[in-house]
TIVO-2410 file (N, C-alpha, C; in nm, 3 decimals):
# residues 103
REC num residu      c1      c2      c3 atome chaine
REC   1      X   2.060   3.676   3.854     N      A
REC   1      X   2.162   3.590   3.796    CA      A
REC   1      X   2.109   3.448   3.786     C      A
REC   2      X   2.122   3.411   3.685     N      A
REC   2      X   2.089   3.267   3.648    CA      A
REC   2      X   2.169   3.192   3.737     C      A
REC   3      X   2.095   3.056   3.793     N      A
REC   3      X   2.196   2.929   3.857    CA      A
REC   3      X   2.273   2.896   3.766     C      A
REC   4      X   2.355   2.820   3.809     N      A
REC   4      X   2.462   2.691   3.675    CA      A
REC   4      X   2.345   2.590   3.690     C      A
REC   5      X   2.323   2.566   3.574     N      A
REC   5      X   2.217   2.461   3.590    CA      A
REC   5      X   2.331   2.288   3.499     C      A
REC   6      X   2.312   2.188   3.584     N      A
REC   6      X   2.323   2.054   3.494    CA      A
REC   6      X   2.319   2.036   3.381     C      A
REC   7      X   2.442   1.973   3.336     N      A
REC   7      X   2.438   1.946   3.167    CA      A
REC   7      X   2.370   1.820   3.219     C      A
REC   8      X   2.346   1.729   3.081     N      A
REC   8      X   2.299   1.586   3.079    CA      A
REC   8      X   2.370   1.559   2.967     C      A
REC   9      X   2.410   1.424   2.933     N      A
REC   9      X   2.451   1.381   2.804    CA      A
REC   9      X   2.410   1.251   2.785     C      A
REC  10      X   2.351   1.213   2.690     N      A
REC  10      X   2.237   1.126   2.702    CA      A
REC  10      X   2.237   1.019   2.584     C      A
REC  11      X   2.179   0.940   2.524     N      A
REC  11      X   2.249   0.828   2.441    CA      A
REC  11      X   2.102   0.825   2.363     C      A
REC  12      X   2.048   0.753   2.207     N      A
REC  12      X   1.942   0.711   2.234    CA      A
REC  12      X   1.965   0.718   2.067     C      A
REC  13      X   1.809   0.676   2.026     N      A
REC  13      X   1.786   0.697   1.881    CA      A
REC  13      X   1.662   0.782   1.853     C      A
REC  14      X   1.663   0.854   1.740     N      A
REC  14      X   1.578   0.953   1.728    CA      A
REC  14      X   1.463   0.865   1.599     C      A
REC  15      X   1.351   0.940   1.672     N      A
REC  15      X   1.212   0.844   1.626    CA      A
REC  15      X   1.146   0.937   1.544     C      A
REC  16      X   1.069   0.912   1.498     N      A
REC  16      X   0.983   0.990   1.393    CA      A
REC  16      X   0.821   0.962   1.459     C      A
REC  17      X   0.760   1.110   1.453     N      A
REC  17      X   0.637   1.159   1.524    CA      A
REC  17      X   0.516   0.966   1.415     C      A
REC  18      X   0.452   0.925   1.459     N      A
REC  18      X   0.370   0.888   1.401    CA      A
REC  18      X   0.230   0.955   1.372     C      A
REC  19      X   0.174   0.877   1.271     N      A
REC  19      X   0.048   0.949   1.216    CA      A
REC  19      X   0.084   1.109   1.110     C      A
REC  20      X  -0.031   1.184   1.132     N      A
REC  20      X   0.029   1.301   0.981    CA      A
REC  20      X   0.129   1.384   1.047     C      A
REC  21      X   0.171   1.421   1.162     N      A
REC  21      X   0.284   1.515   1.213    CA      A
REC  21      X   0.375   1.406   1.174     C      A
REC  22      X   0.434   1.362   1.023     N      A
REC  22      X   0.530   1.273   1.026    CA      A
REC  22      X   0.640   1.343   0.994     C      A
REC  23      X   0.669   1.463   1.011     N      A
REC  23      X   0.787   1.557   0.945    CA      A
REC  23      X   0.848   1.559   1.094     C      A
REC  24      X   0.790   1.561   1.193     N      A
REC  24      X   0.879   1.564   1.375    CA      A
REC  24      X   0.949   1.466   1.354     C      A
REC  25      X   1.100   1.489   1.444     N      A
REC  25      X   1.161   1.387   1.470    CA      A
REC  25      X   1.203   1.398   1.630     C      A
REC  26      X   1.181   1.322   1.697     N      A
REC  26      X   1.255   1.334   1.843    CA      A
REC  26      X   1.307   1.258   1.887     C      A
REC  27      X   1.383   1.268   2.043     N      A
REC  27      X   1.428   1.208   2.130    CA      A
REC  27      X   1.432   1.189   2.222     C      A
REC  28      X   1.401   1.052   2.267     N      A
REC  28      X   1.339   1.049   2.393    CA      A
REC  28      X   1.451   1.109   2.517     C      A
REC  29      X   1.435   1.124   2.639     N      A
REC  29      X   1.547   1.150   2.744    CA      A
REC  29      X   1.541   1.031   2.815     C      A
REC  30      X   1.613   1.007   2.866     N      A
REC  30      X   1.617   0.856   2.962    CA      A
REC  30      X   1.552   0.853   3.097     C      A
REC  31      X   1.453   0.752   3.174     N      A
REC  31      X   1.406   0.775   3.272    CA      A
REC  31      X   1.437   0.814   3.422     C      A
REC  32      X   1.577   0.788   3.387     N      A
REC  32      X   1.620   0.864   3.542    CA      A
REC  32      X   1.646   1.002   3.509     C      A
REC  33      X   1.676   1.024   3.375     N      A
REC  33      X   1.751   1.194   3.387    CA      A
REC  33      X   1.586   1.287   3.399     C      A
REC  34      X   1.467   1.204   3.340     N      A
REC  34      X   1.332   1.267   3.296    CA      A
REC  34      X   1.325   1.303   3.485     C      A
REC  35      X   1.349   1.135   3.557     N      A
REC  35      X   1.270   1.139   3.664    CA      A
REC  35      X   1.387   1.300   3.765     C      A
REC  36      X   1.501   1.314   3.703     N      A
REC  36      X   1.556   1.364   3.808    CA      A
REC  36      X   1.526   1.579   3.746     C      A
REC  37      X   1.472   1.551   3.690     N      A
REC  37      X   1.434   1.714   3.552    CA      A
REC  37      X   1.296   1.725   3.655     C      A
REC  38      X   1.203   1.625   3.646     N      A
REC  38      X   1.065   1.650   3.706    CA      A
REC  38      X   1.093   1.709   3.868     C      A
REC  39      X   1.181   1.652   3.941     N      A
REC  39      X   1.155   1.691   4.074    CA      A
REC  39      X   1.249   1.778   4.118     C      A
REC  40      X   1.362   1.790   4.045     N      A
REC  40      X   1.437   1.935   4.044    CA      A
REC  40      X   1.370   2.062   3.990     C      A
REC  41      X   1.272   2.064   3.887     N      A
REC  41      X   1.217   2.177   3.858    CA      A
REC  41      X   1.048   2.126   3.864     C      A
REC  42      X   0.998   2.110   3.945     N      A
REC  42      X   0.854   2.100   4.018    CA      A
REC  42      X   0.788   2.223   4.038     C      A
REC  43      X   0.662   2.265   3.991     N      A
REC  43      X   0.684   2.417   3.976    CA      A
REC  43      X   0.733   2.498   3.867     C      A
REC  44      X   0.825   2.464   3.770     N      A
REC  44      X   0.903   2.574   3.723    CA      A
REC  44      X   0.877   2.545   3.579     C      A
REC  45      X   0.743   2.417   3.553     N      A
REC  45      X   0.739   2.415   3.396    CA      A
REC  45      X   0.648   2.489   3.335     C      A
REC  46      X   0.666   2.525   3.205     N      A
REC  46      X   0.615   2.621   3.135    CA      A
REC  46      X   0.458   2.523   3.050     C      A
REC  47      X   0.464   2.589   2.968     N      A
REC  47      X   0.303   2.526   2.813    CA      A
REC  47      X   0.330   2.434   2.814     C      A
REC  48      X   0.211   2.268   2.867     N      A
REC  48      X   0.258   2.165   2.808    CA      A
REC  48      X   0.358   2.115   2.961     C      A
REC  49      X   0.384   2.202   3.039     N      A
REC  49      X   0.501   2.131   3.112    CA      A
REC  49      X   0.637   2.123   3.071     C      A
REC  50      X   0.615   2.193   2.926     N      A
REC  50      X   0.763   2.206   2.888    CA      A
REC  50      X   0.850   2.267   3.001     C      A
REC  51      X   0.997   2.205   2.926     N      A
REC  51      X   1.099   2.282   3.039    CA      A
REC  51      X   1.206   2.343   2.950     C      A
REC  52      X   1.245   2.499   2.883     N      A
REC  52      X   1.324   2.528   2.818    CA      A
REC  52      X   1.447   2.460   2.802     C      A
REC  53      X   1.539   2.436   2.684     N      A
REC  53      X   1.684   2.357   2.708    CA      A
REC  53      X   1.775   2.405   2.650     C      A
REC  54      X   1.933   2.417   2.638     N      A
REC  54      X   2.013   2.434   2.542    CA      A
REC  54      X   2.042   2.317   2.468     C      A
REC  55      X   2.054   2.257   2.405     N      A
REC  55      X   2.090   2.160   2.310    CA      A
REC  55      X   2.172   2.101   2.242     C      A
REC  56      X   2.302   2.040   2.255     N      A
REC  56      X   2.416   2.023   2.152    CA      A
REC  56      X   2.384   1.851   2.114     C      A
REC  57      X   2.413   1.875   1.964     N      A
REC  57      X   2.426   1.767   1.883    CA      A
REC  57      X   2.529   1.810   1.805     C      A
REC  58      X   2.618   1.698   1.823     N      A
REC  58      X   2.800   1.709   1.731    CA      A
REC  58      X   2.820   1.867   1.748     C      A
REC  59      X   2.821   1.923   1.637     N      A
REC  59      X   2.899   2.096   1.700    CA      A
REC  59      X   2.769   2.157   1.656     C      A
REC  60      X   2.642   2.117   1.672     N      A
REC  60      X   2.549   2.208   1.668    CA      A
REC  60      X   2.427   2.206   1.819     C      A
REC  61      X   2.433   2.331   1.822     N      A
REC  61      X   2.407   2.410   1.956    CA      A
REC  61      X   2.236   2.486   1.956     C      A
REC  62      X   2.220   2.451   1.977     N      A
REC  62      X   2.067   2.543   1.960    CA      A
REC  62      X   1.963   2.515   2.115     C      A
REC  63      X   1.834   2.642   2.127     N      A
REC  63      X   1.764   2.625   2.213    CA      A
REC  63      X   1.595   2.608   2.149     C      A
REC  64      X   1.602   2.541   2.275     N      A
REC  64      X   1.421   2.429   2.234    CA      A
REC  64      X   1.364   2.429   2.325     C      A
REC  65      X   1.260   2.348   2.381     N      A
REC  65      X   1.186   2.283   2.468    CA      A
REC  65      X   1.219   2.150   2.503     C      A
REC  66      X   1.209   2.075   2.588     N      A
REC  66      X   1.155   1.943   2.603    CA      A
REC  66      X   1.012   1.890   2.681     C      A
REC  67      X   0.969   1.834   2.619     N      A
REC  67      X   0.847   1.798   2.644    CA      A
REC  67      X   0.813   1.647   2.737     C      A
REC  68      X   0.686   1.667   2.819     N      A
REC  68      X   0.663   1.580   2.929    CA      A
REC  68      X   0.579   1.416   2.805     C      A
REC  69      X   0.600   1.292   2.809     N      A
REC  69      X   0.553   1.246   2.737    CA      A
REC  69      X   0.493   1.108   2.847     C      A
REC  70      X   0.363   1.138   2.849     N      A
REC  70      X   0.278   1.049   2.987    CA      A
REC  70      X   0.294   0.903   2.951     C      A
REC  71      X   0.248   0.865   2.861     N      A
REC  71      X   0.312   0.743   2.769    CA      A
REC  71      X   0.427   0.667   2.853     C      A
REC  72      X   0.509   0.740   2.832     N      A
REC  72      X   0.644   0.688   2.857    CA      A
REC  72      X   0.728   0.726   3.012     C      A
REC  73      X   0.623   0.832   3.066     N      A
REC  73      X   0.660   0.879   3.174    CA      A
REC  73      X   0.839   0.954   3.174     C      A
REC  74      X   0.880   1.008   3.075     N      A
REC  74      X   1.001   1.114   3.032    CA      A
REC  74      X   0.976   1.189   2.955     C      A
REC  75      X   1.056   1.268   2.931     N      A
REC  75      X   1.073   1.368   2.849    CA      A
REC  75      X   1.118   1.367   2.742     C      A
REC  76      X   1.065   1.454   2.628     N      A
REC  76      X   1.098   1.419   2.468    CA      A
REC  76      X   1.176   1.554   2.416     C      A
REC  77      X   1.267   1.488   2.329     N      A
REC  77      X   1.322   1.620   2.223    CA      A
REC  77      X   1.291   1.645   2.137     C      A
REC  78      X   1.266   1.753   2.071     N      A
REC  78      X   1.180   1.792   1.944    CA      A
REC  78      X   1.349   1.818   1.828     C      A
REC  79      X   1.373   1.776   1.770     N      A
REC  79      X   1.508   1.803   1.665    CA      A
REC  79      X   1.487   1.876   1.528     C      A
REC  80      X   1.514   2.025   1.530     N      A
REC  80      X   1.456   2.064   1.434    CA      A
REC  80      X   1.586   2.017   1.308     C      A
REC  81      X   1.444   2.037   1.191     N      A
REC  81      X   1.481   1.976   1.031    CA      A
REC  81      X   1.692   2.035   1.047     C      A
REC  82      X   1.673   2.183   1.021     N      A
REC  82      X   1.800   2.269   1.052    CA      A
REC  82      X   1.918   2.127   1.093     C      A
REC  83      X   1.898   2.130   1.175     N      A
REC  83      X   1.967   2.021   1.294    CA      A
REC  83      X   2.066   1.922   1.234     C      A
REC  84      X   1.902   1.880   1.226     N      A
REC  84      X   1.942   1.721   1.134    CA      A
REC  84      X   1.968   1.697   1.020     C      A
REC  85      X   1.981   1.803   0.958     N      A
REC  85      X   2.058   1.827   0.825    CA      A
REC  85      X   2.206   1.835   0.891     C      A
REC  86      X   2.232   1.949   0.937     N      A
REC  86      X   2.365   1.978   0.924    CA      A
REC  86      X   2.420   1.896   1.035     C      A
REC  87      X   2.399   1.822   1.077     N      A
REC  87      X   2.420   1.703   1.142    CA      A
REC  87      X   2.437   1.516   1.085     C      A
REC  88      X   2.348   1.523   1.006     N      A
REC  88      X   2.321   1.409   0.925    CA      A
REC  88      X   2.257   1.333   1.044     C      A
REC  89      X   2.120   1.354   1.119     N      A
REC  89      X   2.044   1.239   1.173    CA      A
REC  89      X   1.924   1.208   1.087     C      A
REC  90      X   1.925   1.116   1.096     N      A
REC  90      X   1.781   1.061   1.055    CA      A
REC  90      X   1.694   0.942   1.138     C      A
REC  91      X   1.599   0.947   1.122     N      A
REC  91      X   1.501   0.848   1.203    CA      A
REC  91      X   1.546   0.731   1.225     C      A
REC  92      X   1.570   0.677   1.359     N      A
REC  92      X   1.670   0.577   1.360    CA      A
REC  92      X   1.775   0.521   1.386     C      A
REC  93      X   1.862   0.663   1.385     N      A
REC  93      X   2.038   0.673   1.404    CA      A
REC  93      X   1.992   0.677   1.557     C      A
REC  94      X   2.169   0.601   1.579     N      A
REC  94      X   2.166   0.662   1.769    CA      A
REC  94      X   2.262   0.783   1.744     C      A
REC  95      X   2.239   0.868   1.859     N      A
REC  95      X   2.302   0.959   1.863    CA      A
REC  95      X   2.304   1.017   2.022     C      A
REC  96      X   2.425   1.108   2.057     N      A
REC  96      X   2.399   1.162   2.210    CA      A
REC  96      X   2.393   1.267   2.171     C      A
REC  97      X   2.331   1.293   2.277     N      A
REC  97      X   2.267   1.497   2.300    CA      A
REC  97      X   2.332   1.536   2.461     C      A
REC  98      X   2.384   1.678   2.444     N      A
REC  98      X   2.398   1.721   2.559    CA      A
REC  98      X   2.324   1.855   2.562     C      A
REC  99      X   2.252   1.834   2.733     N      A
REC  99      X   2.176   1.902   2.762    CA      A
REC  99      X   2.150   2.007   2.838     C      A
REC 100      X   2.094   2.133   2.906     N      A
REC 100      X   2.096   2.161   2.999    CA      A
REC 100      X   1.978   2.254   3.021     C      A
REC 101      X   1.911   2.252   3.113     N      A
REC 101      X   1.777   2.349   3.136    CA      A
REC 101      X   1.838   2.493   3.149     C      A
REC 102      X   1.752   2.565   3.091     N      A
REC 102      X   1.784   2.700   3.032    CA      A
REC 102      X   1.659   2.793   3.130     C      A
REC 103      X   1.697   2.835   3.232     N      A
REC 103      X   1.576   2.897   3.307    CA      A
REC 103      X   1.647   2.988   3.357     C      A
***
C-alpha cells in the first residue's frame, strides 16, 4: 500500500528551457519545498534523481517527473505542450501548481 504522501502548492512563473531545447517550458519548485523533497525521499530518487509527481494546474491533472537542478539547488517542472495549451500558460505567466510525490 502506498503512503499518503504531501501535496505542495506552490507559486512561481514558468521559464522557457534556453539554448535549442527551446520548446521546454518549466517550473521551478521553491527552496524550502526542493530542500524538504531532498531529505524526505533520500534514497528513493530515480534517472537523473528524478522524483515521480502528480501534477495539477487549474483543472488539469497529469503525472511527470521533477527534476534535481544543481544551479539552483531545487527542483524543476517539466510542463508538457498538452498542459499549457489547455491551460493557457506561457513563458512568463505566474501560475500555482499542486503537487505530490507519486511513489
Amino acid at each position: 500500500m502506498k503512503k499518503k504522501e504531501k501535496t505542495y502548492t506552490v507559486s512561481g512563473k514558468v521559464w522557457l528551457y534556453p539554448g535549442e531545447s527551446a520548446n521546454w517550458h518549466f517550473f521551478t519548485i521553491g527552496k524550502k519545498e526542493s530542500s524538504e523533497l531532498k531529505e524526505t525521499h533520500k534514497g528513493h530518487t530515480r534517472g537523473w534523481g528524478s522524483l515521480p509527481v502528480a501534477v495539477t494546474i487549474g483543472k488539469t491533472t497529469w503525472k511527470t517527473s521533477i527534476f534535481p537542478d544543481s544551479k539552483s539547488g531545487t527542483f524543476i517542472l517539466p510542463i508538457k505542450a498538452m498542459v499549457r495549451k489547455k491551460e493557457e500558460v506561457y513563458e512568463g505567466d505566474a501560475c500555482t501548481i499542486s503537487f505530490r510525490v507519486d511513489i
